[in-house]
Structure formats: C-alpha cells, structure tokens
C-alpha positions, -999 to 999 in steps of 0.1 A, spaced: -580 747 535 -558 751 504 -520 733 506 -495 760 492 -468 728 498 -459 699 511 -492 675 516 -512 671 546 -539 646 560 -570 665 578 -583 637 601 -616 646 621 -628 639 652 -656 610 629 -627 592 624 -625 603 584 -598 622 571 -593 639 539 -555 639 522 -545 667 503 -515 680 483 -503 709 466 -531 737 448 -558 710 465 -587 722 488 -609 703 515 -641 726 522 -652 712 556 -677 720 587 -651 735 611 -674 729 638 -664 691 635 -632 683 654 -603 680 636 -565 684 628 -542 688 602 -510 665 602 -485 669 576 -474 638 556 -442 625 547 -404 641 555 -409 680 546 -432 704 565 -466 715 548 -480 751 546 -512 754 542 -536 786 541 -572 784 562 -600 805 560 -632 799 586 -667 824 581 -693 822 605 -730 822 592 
C-alpha cells in the first residue's frame, strides 16, 4: 500500500495496525485480515497492489 494523501491506519485482524502518511508504504501478508481507515478530517487515497505466489 503506498498513501498518495491524506494518512491512513491499516489495522489487522492480530490486533496490530500500521499508520501511514503521505509517499509511505506498509508491505503486508494480504492473507491476514485487515482494513484500511483513514485518519483525521480529509479523506485518504491510497494505491494497492496484491500478487499471488
């Protein structure tokens, strides 16, 4: 996941979450539960890519 803007918590189904803000990444399992929740008053946008093995 890279954040293009705005900042956004990615909280997993472990109960751990990752926060991350503009031009930052978060390289995760996607196999793990999670969500992405935008933080603060503006909307984030953020750009995913998933691969399978």
């Amino acid at each position: 996941a890279l954040v293009l803007s705005g900042r956004v918590r990615i909280q997993f189904k472990t109960g751990e979450a990752v926060s991350i803000g503009p031009q930052e990444t978060a390289y995760f399992n996607s196999s793990v539960g999670h969500i992405y929740l935008a933080e603060g008053e503006e909307d984030a946008e953020v750009m995913v890519v998933m691969s399978e093995r």
